[in-house]
C-alpha positions as CSV (number, residue, x, y, z in Angstrom):
1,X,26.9,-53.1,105.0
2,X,29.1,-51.5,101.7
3,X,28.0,-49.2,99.3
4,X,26.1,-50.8,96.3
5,X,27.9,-50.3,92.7
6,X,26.0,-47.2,91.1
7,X,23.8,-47.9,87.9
8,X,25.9,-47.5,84.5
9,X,25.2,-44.5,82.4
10,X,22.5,-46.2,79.6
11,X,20.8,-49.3,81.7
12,X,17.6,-50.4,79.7
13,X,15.1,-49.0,81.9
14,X,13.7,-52.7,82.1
15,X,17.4,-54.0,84.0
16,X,17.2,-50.6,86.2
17,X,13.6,-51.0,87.6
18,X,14.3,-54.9,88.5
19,X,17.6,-53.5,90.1
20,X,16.0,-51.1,92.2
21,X,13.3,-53.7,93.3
22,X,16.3,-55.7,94.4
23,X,18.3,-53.4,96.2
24,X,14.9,-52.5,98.6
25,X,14.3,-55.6,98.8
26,X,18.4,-56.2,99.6
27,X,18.4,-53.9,102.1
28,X,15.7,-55.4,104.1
29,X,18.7,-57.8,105.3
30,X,21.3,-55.3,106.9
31,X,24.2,-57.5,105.4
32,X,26.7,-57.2,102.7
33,X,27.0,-59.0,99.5
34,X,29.6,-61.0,100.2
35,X,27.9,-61.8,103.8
36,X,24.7,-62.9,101.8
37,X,26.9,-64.6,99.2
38,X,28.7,-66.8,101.9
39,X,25.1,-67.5,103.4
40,X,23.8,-68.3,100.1
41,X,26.9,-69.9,98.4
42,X,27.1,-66.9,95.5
43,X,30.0,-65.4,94.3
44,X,29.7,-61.9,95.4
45,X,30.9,-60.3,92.5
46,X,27.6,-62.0,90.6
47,X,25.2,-60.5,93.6
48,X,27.0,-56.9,92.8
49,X,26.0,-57.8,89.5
50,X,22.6,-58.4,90.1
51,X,21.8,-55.6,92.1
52,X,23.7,-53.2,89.8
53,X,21.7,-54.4,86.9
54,X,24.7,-55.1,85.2
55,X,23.6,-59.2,84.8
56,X,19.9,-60.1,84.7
57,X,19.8,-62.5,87.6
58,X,18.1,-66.5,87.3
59,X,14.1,-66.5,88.9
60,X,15.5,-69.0,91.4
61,X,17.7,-65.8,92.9
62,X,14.7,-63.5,93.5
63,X,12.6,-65.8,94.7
64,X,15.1,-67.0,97.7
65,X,16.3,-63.5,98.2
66,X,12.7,-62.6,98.8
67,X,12.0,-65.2,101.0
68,X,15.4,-64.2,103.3
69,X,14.0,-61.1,103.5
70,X,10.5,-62.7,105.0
71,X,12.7,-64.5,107.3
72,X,14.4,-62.0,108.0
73,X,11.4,-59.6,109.2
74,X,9.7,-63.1,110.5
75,X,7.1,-62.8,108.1
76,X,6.0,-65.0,104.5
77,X,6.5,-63.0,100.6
78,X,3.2,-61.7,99.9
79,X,1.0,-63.0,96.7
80,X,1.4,-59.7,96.2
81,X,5.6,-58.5,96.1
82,X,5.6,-61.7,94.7
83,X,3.6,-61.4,91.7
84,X,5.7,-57.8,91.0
85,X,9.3,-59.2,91.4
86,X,8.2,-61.8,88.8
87,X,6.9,-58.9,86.1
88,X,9.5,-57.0,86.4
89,X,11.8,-59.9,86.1
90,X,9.8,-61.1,82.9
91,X,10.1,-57.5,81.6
92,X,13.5,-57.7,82.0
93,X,13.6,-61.2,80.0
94,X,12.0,-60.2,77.4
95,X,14.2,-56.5,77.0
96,X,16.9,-58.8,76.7
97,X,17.7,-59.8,73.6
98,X,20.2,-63.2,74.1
99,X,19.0,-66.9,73.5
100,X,19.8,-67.4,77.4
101,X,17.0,-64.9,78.4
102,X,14.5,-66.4,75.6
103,X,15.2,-69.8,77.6
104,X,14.7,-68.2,81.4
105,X,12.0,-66.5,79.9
106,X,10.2,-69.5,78.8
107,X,11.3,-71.5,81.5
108,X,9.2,-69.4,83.5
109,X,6.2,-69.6,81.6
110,X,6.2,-73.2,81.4
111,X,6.5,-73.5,85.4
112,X,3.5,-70.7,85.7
113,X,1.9,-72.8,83.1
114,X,2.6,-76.2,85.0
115,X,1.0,-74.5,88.3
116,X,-2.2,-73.4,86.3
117,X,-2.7,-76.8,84.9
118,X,-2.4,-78.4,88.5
119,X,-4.9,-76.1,89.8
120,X,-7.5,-76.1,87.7
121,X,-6.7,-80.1,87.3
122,X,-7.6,-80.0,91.2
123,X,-10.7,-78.4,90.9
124,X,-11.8,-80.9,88.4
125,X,-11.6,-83.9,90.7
126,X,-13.0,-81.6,93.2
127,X,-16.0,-80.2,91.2
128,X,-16.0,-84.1,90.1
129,X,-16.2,-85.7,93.7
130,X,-18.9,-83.4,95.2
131,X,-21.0,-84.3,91.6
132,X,-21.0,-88.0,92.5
133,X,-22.1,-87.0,96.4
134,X,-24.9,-84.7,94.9
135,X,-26.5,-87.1,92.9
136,X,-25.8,-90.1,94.9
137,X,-27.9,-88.2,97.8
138,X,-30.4,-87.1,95.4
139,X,-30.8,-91.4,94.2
140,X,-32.0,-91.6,98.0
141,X,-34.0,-89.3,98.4
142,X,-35.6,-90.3,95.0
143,X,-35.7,-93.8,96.9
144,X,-37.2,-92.1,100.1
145,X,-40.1,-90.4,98.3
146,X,-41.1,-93.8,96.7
147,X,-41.4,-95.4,100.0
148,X,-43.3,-92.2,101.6
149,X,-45.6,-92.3,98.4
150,X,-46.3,-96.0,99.3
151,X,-47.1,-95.0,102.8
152,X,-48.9,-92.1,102.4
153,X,-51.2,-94.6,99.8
154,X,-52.0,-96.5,103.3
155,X,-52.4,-93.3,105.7
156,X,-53.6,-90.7,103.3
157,X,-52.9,-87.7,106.0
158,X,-50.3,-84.6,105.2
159,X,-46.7,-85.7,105.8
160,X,-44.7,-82.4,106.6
161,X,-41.3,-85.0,105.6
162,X,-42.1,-86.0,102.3
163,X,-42.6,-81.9,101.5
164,X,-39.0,-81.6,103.3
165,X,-37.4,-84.3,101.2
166,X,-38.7,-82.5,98.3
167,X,-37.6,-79.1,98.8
168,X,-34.0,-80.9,99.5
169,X,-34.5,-83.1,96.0
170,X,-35.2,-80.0,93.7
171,X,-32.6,-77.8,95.6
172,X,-30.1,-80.9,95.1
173,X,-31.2,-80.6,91.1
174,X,-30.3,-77.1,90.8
175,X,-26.7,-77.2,92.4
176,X,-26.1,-80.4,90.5
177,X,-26.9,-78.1,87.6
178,X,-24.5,-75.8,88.8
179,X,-21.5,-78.2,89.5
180,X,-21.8,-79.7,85.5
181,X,-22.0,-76.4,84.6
182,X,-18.7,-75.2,86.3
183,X,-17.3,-79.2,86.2
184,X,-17.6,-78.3,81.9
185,X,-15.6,-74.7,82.4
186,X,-13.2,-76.6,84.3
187,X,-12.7,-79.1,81.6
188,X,-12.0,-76.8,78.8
189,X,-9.6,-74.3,81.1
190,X,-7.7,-77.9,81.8
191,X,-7.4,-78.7,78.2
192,X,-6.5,-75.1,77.5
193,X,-4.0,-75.4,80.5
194,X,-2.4,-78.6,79.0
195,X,-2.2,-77.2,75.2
196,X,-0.4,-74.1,76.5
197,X,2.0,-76.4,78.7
198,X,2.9,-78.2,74.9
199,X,3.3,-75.2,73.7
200,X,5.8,-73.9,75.7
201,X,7.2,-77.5,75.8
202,X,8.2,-77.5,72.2
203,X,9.5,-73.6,72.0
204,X,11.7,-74.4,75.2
205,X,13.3,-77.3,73.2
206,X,13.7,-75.0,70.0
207,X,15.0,-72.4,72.6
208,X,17.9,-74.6,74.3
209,X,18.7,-76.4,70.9
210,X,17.6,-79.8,72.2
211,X,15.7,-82.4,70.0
212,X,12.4,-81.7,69.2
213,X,9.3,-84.4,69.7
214,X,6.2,-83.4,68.1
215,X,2.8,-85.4,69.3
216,X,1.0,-87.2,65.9
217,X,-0.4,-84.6,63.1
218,X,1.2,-81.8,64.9
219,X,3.0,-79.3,62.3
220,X,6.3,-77.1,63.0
221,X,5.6,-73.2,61.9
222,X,7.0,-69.9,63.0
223,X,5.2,-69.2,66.2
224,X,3.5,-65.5,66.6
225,X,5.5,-62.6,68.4
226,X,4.7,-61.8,72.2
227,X,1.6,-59.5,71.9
228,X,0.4,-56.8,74.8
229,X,-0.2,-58.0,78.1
230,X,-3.6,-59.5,78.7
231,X,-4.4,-62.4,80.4
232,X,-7.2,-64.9,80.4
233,X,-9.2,-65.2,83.6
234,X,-11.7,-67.4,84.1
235,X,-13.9,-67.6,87.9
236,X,-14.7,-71.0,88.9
237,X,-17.2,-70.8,92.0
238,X,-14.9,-67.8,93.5
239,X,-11.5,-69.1,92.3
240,X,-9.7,-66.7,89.0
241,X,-8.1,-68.9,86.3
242,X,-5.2,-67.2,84.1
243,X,-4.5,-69.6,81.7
244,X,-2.2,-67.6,79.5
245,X,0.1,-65.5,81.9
246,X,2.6,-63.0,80.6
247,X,2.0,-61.6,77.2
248,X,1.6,-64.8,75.2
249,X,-2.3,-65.0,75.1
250,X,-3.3,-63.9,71.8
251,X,-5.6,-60.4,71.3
252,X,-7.6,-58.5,69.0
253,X,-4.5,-55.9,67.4
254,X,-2.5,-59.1,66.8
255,X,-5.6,-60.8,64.7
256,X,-6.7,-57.6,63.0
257,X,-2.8,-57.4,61.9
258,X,-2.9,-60.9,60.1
259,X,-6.5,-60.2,58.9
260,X,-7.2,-57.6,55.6
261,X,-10.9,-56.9,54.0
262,X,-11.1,-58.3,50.7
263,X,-13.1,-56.7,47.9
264,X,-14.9,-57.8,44.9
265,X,-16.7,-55.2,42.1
266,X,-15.9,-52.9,45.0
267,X,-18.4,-53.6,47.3
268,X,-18.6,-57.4,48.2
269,X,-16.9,-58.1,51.6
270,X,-15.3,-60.7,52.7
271,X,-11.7,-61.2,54.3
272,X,-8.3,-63.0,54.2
273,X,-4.8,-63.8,56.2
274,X,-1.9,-61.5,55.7
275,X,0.9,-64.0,55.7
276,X,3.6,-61.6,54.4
277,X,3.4,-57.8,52.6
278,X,2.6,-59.4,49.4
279,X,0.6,-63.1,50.3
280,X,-2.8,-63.3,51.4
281,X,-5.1,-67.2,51.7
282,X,-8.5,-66.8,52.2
283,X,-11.8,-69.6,50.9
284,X,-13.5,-69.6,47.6
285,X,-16.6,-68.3,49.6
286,X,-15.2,-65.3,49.9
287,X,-13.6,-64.4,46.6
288,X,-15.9,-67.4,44.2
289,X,-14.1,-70.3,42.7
290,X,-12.0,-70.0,39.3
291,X,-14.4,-70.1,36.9
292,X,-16.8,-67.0,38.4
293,X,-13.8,-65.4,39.5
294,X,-13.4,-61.5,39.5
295,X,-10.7,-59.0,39.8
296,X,-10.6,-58.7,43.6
297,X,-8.8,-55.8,45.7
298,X,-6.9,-55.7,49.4
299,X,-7.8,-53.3,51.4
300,X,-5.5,-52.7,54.6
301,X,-5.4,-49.9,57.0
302,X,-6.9,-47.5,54.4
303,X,-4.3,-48.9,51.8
304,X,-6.0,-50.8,48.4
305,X,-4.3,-53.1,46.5
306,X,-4.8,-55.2,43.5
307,X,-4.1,-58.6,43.9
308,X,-4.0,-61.7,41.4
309,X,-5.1,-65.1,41.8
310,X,-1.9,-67.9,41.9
311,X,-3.0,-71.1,43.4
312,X,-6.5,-72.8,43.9
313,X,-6.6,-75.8,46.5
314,X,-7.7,-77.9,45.1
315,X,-5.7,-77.7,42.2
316,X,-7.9,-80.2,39.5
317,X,-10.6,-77.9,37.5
318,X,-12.7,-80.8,38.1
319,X,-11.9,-80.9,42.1
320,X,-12.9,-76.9,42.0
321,X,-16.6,-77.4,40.5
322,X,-17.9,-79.9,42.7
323,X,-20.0,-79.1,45.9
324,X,-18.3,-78.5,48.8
325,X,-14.5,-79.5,47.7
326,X,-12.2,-79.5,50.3
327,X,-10.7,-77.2,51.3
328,X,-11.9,-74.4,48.7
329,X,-8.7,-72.4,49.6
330,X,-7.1,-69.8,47.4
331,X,-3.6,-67.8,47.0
332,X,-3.6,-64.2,46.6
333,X,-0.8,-62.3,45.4
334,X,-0.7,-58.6,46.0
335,X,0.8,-56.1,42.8
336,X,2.8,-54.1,45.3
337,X,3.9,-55.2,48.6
338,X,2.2,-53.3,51.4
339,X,4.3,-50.4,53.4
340,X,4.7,-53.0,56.8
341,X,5.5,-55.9,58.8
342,X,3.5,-59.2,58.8
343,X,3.9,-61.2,62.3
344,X,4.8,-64.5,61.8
345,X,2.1,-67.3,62.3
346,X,2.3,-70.7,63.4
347,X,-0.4,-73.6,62.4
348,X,-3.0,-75.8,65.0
349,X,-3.1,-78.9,63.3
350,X,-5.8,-80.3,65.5
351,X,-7.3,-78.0,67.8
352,X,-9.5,-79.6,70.3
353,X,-12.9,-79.9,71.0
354,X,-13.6,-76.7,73.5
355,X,-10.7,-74.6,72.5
356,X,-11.6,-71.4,71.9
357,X,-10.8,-69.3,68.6
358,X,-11.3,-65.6,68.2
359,X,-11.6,-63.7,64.7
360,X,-11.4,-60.4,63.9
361,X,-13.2,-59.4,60.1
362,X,-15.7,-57.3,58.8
363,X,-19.2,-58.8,59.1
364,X,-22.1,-57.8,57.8
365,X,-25.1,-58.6,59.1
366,X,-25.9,-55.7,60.8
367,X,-22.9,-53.7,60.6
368,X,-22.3,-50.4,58.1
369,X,-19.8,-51.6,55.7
370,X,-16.3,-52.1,56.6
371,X,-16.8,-52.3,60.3
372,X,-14.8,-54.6,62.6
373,X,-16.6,-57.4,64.0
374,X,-15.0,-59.9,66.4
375,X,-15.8,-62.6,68.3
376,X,-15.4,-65.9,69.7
377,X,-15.8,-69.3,68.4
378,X,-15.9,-72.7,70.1
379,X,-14.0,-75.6,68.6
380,X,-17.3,-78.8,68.5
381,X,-15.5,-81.2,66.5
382,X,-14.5,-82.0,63.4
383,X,-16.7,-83.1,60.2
384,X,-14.4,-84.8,57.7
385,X,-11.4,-82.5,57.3
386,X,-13.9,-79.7,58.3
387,X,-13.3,-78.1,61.9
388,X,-17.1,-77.7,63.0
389,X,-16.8,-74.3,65.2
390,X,-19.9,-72.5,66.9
391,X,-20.3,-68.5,67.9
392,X,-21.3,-65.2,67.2
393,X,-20.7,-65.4,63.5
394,X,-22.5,-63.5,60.6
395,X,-22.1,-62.6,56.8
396,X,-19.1,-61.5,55.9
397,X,-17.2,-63.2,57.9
398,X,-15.7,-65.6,55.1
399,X,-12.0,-65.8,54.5
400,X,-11.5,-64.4,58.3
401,X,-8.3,-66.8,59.9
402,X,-9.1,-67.8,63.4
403,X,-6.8,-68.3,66.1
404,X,-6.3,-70.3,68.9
405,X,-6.9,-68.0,72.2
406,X,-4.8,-69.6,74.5
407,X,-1.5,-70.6,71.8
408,X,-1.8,-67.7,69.5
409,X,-1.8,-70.5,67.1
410,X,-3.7,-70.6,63.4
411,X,-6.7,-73.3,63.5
412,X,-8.1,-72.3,60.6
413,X,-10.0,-70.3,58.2
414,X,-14.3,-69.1,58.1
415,X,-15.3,-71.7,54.8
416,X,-19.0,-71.4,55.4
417,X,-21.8,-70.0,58.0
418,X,-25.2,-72.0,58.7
419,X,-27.8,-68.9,58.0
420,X,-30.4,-71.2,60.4
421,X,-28.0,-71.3,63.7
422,X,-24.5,-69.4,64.7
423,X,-22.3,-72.4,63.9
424,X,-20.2,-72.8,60.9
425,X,-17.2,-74.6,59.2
426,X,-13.3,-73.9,58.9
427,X,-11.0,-75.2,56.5
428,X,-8.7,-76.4,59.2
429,X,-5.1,-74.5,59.3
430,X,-3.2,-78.1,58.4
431,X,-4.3,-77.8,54.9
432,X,-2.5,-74.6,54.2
433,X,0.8,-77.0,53.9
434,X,-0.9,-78.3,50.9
435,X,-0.7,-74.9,49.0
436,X,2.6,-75.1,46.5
437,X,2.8,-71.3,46.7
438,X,3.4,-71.4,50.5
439,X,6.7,-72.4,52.2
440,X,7.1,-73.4,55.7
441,X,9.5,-74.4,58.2
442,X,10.3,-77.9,58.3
């Protein structure tokens, strides 16, 4: 076996740790490149390469070096060395900075994506198929206990069998309980599953150049910058979900940075979306409409700034005054920009039923003044244009822009709060297209 190229002087830290994963893992063969590049069919001077760090090698190469290796030591790759190889690869993807690591990148999103969708699929039949044995057994024992009432009518003594059937029936209720309630988890972690597989479907086809097929209402934004790692993981009678793998699911830091306080005669709160250092969109419930409006003030990571009024949606003065006009949104412009940069945001046109949205403001109710609050809201439908959501939401929580958990994705903005029950309406993120003052990507 040769000598293995030493690492150049200045390798991105990223390239040297998947390089030294390799070469370990290499030398668990006892062969030489080119003996492993005639076995494989690889050029050997690509495999010196690889191991040097020099190229960042294709998924498809790790993965069957790792399993020669197994072979080699008569064993199978661990869940385990599996799941490292493939974050240090990722890391290495996304220190690299060329459209041909984007695409492996996302390629290998999609396909971890693709295998989450199929499992969680799977345990939706499943979860569905032992339902429909539950409560079939549960119609005859239902049948049963009719016919033992009607003989217990003629022979009146103490039947030890009916008392056993109906210890079965009600223990049958409660795990039939239990299977609709992890059969509806299931459901939404497959629709989540399937919107992030869309997702990466359309920004692998931006990615290789190729032709672009959005589904009906769908809209075509600048997507959000890869946040910190954190993952989604759901438990489904013992088995762990991870919907959004890699460092795509969207968190709190990237929310709070697209979200700034908004302040009225210096003390009313309420909140907005940061689309650039001088734009910010919130609802006339936070701010008033035109004709009670007052000077209002930003106020972002300590910073205030005074900010002007440019757009109303909508746009007639007799649109603005009647009761609930869709979609009450407003255009803030700031007098200086602010001192950093805004991530980019892309829109949800129609989030789905279940989806989950998290926003990050400053409540109220409850909280001192110019506190954080966050939490989650579920997506229940739509009323009109309205997205209906339902939560943990209180006062102050107007003007806040929620996003889609499992996308990153805009779905809206807080229009109004029902003081009688945590639910509430956004004014859906599609109608931001409608503001004149806005431009977005074709």
């Amino acid at each position: 076996m040769g000598e293995l190229r030493q690492f150049d002087e200045g390798l991105p830290g990223e390239l040297r740790a998947l390089a030294e994963a390799l070469r370990r893992l290499f030398a668990g063969l006892r062969i030489s490149e080119r003996r492993y590049a005639a076995r494989r069919s690889y050029d050997s001077s690509t495999i010196s390469r690889y191991l040097s760090g020099r190229r960042l090698p294709p998924w498809e190469f790790i993965l069957n070096l790792l399993h020669d290796v197994a072979e080699e030591r008569g064993t199978v790759p661990t869940a385990e060395t599996t799941e490292m190889l493939r974050s240090l690869h990722i890391a290495a993807l996304e220190a690299g900075k060329s459209p041909t690591h984007k695409v492996q990148l996302l390629e290998q999103q999609l396909a971890l994506a693709d295998q989450q969708a199929r499992r969680v699929a799977s345990r939706e039949r499943w979860l569905e198929d032992t339902l429909r044995d539950k409560e079939h057994r549960i119609r005859d024992l239902q049948m049963q206990f009719r016919e033992l009432q009607a003989s217990i009518s003629l022979d009146p003594g103490p039947s030890a069998c009916g008392m056993d059937r109906d210890a079965e029936r009600v223990r049958l209720c409660a795990e039939i309980r239990q299977l609709k309630e992890e059969l509806e988890q299931a459901r939404a972690l497959h629709r989540q599953a399937e919107e992030r597989c869309d997702q990466l479907e359309r920004q692998l086809a931006e990615a290789e150049g190729g032709p672009r097929e959005d589904g009906p209402g769908e809209l075509t934004a600048v997507g959000p910058e890869a946040v910190d790692e954190s993952t989604i993981r759901t438990v489904i009678h013992g088995d762990v979900y991870n919907i959004n793998s890699t460092r795509w699911v969207i968190d709190e830091p990237f929310v709070d940075s697209m979200t700034v306080q908004l302040l009225v005669d210096s003390r009313t709160m309420s909140n907005g979306l940061l689309l650039d250092p001088t734009t910010v969109v919130t609802t006339w419930s936070a701010i008033g409409t035109e004709a009670e409006a007052k000077p209002v003030v930003v106020f972002a990571n300590g910073e205030r700034v005074d900010a002007t009024v440019v757009e109303w949606l909508p746009s007639g003065s007799e649109d603005r005054r009647a009761p609930g006009a869709f979609p009450n949104l407003a255009v803030l412009r700031l007098a200086t920009p602010l001192a950093w940069s805004v991530p980019t945001v892309s829109l949800d046109a129609q989030p789905a039923p279940g989806s989950q949205l998290l926003v990050s403001g400053y409540g109220q109710s409850g909280l001192r003044g110019g506190d954080r609050y966050s939490c989650l809201l579920e997506v229940k439908g739509r009323t009109g244009s309205w997205v209906r959501v339902e939560g943990e939401l209180v006062g102050g929580l107007v003007g806040a822009p929620a996003f889609h958990v499992g996308t990153g994705a805009l779905a809206g903005l807080v229009s109004a709060r029902f003081r009688d029950a945590p639910k509430g309406l956004l004014a859906p993120a599609e109608a931001l297209r409608d503001l004149t003052t806005l431009s977005w990507p074709d």
